[in-house]
C-alpha positions as a LaTeX table, in Angstrom:
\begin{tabular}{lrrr}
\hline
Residue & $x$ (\AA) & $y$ (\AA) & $z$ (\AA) \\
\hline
Unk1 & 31.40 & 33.91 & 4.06 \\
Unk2 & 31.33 & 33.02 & 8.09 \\
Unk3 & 27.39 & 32.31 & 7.67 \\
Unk4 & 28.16 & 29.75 & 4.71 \\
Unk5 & 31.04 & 27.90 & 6.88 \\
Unk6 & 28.46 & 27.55 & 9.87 \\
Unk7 & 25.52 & 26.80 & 6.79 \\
Unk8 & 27.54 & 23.73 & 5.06 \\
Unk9 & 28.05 & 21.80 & 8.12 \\
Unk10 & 24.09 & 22.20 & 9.18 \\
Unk11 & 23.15 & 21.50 & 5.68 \\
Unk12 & 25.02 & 18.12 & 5.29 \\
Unk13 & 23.46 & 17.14 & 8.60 \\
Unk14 & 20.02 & 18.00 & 7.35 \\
Unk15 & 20.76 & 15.96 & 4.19 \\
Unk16 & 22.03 & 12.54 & 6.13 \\
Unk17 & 19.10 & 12.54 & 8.46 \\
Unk18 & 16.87 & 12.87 & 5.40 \\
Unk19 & 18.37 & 10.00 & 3.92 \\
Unk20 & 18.37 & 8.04 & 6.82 \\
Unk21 & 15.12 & 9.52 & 7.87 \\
Unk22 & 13.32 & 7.91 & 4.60 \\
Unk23 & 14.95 & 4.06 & 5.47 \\
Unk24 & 11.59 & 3.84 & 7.76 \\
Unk25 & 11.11 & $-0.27$ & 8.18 \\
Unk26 & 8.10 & $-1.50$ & 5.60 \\
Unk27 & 5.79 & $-4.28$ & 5.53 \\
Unk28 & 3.26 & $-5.53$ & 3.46 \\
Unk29 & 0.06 & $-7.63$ & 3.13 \\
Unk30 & $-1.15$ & $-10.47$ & 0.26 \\
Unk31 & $-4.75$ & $-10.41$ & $-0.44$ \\
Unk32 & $-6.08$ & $-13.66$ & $-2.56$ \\
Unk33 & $-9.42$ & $-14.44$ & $-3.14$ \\
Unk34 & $-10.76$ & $-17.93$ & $-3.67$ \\
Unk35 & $-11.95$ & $-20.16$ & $-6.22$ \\
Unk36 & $-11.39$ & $-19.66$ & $-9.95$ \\
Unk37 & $-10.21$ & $-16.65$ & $-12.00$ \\
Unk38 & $-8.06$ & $-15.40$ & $-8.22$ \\
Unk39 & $-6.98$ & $-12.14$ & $-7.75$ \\
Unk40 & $-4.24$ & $-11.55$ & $-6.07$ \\
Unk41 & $-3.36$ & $-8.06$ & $-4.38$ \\
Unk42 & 0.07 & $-7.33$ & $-2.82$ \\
Unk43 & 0.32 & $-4.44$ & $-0.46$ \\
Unk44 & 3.60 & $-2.53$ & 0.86 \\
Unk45 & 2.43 & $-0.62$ & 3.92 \\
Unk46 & 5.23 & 1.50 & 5.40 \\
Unk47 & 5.42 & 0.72 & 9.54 \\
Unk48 & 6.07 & 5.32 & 10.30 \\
Unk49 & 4.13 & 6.98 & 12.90 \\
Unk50 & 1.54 & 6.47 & 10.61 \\
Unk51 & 1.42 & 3.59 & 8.65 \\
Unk52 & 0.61 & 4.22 & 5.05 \\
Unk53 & 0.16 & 2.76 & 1.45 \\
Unk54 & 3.23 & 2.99 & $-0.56$ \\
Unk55 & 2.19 & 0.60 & $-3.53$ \\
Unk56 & $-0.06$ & $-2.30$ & $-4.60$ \\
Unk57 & 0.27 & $-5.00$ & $-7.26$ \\
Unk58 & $-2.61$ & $-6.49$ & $-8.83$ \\
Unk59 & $-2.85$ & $-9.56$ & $-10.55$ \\
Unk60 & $-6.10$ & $-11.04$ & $-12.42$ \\
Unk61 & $-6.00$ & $-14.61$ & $-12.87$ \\
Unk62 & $-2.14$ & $-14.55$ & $-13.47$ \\
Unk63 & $-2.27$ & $-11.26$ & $-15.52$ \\
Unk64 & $-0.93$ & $-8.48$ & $-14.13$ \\
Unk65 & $-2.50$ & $-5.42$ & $-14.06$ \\
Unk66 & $-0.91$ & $-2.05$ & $-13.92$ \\
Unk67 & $-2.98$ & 0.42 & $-11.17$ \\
Unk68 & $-1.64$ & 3.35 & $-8.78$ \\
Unk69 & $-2.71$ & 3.86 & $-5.29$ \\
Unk70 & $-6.00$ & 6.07 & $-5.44$ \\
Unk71 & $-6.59$ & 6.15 & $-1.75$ \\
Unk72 & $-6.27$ & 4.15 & 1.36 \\
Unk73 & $-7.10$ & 3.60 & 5.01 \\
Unk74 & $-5.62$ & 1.93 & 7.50 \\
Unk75 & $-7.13$ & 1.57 & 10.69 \\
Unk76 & $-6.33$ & $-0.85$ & 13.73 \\
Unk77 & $-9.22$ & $-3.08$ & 12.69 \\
Unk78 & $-9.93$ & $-2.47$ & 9.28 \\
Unk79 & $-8.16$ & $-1.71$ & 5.71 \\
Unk80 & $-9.68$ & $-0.25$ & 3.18 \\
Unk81 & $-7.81$ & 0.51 & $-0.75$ \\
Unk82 & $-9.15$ & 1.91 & $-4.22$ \\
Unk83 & $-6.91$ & 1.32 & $-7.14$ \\
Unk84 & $-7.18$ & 2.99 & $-10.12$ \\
Unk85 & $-5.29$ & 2.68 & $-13.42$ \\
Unk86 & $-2.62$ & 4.16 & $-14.29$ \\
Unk87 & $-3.72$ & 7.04 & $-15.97$ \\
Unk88 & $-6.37$ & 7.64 & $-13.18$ \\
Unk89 & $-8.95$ & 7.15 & $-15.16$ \\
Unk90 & $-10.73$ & 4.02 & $-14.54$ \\
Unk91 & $-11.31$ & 2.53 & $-11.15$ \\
Unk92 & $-10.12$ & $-0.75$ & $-11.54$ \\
Unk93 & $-10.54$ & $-2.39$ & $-7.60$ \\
Unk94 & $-11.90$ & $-1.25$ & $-3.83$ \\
Unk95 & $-10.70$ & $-3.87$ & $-0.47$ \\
Unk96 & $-12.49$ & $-3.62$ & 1.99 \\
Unk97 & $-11.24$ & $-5.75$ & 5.04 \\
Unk98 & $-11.43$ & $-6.28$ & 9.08 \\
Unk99 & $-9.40$ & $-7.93$ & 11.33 \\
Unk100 & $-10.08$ & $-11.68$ & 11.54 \\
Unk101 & $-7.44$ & $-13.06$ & 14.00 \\
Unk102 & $-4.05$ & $-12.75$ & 12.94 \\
Unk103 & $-5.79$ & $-11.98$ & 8.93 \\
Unk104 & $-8.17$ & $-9.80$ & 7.55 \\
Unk105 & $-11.21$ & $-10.90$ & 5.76 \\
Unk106 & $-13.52$ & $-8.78$ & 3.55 \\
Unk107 & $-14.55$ & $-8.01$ & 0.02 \\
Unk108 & $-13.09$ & $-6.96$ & $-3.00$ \\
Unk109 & $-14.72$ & $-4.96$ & $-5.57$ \\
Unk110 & $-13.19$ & $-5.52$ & $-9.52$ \\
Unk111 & $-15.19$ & $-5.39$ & $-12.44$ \\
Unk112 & $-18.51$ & $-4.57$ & $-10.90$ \\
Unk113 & $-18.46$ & $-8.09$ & $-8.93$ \\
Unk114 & $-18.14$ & $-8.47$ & $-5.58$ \\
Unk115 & $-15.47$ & $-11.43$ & $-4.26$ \\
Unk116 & $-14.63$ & $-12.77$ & $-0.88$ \\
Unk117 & $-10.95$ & $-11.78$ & $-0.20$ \\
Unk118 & $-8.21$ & $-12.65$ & 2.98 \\
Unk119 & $-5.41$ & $-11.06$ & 3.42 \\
Unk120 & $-2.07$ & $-11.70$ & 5.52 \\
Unk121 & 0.76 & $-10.46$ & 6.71 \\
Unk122 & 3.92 & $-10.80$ & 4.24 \\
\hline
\end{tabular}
């Protein structure tokens, strides 16, 4: 019973810096490309030691379209994201982007074409 008294204490420590632990700060980026039929790709990149992926949002001329997060990399200079669908079972867009002043410019992948996309800080 001692060991449990000195336990509960430690434990509810452990739990409130794991809940306060996970509030790490997030940003995000908004990829467009141009012209008609845009696509539009939001990006919530979390700002931890090491800044990570933590969802996308695709829309395809004003349609949304559902994907998860197949992969990602995030380098100083460049960003680079493959979205699949839901199910994982289609591959449904690849960015690939590098640091163009205070954007990124590159080229997204959907559909088997190949489109000119920027992206910004949001």
């Amino acid at each position: 019973m001692h060991g449990m008294k000195i336990f509960l204490p430690l434990a509810g420590a452990i739990a409130a810096f794991g809940l306060t632990g996970s509030a790490h700060a997030s940003g995000g980026l908004v990829c467009r490309t141009a012209g008609a039929r845009p696509i539009d790709l939001r990006l919530v990149i979390s700002h931890t030691m090491v800044a990570v992926v933590v969802s996308a949002r695709l829309t395809d001329n004003g349609r949304d379209v559902p994907v998860a997060l197949a992969q990602s990399w995030l380098e100083p200079n460049d960003i680079r994201v493959d979205l699949v669908d839901r199910n994982a079972g289609r591959h449904e867009l690849r960015l690939y982007a590098r640091k163009n002043g205070r954007a990124y410019d590159g080229s997204l992948w959907r559909g088997g074409k190949r489109r000119w996309v920027r992206c910004r800080e949001a």
